[in-house]
C-alpha positions as CSV (number, residue, x, y, z in Angstrom):
1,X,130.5,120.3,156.3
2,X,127.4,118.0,157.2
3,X,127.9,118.8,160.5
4,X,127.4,122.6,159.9
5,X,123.8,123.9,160.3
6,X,122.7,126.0,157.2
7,X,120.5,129.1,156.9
8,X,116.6,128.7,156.5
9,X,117.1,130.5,153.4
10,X,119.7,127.7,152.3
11,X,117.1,125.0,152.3
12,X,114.2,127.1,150.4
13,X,116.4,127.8,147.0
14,X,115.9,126.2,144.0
15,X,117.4,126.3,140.5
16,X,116.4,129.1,138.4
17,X,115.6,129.9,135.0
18,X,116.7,132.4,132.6
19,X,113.6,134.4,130.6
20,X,114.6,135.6,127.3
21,X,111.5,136.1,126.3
22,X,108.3,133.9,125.1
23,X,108.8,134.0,121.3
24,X,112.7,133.3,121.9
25,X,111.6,130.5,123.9
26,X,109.2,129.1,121.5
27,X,111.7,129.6,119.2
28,X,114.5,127.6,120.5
29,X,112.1,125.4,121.9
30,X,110.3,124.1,118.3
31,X,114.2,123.9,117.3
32,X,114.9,121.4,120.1
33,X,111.4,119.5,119.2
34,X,112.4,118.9,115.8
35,X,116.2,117.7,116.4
36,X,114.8,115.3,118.8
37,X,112.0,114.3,116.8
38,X,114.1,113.4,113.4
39,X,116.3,111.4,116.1
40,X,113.0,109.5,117.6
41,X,111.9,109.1,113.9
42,X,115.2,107.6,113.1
43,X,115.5,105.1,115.5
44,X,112.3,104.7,115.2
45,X,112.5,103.4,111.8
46,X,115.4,100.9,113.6
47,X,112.3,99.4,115.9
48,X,110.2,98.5,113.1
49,X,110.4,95.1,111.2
50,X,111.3,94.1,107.7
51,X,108.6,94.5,105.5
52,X,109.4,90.9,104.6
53,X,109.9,89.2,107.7
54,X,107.5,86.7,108.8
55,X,107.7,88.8,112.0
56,X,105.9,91.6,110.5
57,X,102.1,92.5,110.0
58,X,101.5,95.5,108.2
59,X,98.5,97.6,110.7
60,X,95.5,97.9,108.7
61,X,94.5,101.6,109.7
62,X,97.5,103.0,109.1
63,X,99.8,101.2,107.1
64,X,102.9,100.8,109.3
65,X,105.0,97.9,109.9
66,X,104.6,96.4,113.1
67,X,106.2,93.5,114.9
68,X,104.1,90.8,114.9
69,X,104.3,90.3,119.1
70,X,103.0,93.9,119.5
71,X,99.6,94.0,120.6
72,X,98.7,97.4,119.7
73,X,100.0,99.5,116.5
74,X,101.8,103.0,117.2
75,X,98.6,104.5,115.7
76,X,96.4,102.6,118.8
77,X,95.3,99.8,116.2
78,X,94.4,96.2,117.6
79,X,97.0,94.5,116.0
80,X,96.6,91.2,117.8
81,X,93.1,91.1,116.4
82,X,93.6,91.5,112.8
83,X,96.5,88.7,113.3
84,X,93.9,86.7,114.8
85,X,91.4,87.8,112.2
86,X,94.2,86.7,109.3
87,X,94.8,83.0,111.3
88,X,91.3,82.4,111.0
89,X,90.7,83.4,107.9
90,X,93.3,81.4,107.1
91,X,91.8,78.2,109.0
92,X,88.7,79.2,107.0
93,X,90.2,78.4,103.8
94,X,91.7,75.2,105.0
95,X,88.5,73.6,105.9
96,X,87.1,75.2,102.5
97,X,89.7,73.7,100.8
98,X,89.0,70.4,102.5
99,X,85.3,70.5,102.0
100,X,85.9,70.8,97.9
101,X,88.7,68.0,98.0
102,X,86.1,65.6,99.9
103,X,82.9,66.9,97.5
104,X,85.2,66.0,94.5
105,X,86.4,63.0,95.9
106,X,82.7,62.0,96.9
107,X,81.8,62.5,93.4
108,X,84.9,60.3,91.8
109,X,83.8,57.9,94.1
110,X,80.7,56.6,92.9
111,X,81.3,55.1,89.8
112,X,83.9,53.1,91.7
113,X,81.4,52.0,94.7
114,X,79.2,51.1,91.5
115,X,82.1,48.7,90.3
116,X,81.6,46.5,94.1
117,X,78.3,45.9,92.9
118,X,79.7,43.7,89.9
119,X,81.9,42.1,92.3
120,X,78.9,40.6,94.3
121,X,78.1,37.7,91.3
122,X,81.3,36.7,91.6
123,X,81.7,36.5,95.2
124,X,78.4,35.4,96.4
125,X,78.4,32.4,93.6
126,X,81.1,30.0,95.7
127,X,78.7,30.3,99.1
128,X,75.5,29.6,97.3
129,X,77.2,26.3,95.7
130,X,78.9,25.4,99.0
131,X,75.2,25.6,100.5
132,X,74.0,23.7,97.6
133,X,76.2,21.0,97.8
134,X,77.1,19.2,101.1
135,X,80.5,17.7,99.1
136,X,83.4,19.4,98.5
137,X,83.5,22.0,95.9
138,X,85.2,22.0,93.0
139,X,88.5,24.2,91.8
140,X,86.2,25.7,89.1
141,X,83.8,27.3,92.2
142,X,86.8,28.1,93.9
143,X,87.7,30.4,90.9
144,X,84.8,32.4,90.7
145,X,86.6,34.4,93.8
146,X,89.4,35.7,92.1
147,X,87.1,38.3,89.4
148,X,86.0,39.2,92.7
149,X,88.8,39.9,94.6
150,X,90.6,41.4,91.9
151,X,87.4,43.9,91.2
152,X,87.4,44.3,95.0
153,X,91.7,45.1,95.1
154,X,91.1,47.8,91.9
155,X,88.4,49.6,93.6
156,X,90.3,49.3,97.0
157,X,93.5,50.7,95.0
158,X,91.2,53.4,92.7
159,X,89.8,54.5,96.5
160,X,92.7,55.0,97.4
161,X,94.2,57.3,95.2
162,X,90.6,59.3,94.3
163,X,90.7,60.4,98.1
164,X,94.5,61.1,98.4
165,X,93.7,64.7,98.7
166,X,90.6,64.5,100.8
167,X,92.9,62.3,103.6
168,X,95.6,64.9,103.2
169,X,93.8,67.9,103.4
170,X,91.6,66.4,106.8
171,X,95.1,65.6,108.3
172,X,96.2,69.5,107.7
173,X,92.8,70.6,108.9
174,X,93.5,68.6,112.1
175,X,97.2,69.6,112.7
176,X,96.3,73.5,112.1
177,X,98.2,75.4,114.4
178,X,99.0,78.9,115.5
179,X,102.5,78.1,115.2
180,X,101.8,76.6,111.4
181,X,100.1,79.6,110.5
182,X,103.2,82.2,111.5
183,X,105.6,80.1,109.2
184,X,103.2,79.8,106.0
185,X,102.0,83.1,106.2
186,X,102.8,85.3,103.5
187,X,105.4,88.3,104.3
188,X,104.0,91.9,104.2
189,X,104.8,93.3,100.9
190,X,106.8,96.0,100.6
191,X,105.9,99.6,99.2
């Protein structure tokens, strides 16, 4: 049969339709439109994330659940921005947070750096008697050290835990990560 040489007239026909009519066509054809949109719509909702999955982000123009990895929303929202706006925002609050943990701490802190001050006496007296006195000294100079070093050790120790929060908020601040921020952010509520 491919061998056989067909008509001109063969080679020129195409497929055609059948008119019923415009308003029959319209007809049947807003009929179709609407079976295949409530199927779109349906599967549809199947694309689109748990509200309360950490993979979500709600769009902020129209109020859709998106995957997170999708860089526009259905609507033509920038979703990749307003993730990017959330991360720093939330980056923002961290280095907030650790400015008020180190203003607090800064203020706790200077009653104790007072506290060294009365050390000083105590530490200062031994090397001014060992300058004094070309001998050996005596047990009772050698004591004086110990109220020092024991003022010293409290206000080493009181340091310490005053700035606890300070230390672990800087070490957050410096580990930040995108990656950090996807886990600890908080789901998209759900309407």
């Amino acid at each position: 049969m491919l061998n056989e040489e067909f008509p001109d007239d063969v080679l020129k026909l195409r497929p055609r339709k059948l008119r019923l009519g415009q308003d029959i066509e319209r007809l049947l054809e807003g009929a179709c439109r609407a079976e295949e949109n409530s199927e779109s719509d349906r599967q549809k909702k199947h694309l689109r994330p748990n509200a309360d999955s950490i993979n979500a982000v709600r769009c902020a123009a129209c109020g859709q659940v998106e995957y997170i990895t999708r860089d526009y929303c259905r609507c033509g929202h920038y979703l990749a921005g307003q993730v990017m706006d959330e991360y720093l925002a939330w980056e923002h609050d961290l280095v907030e947070t650790h400015d008020r943990f180190a203003v607090e701490a800064e203020e706790r802190m200077k009653p104790v750096r007072w506290a060294t001050v009365a050390a000083m006496p105590f530490l200062l007296w031994p090397l001014i008697q060992s300058l004094l006195n070309s001998g050996q000294l005596s047990l009772t100079t050698w004591l004086w050290f110990v109220p020092g070093m024991v003022i010293l050790g409290l206000c080493a120790l009181t340091e310490k835990v005053v700035t606890r929060k300070r230390n672990a908020s800087a070490h957050v601040v410096e580990n930040a990560t995108f990656e950090q921020f996807l886990t600890e952010r908080i789901p998209v509520p759900s309407n």
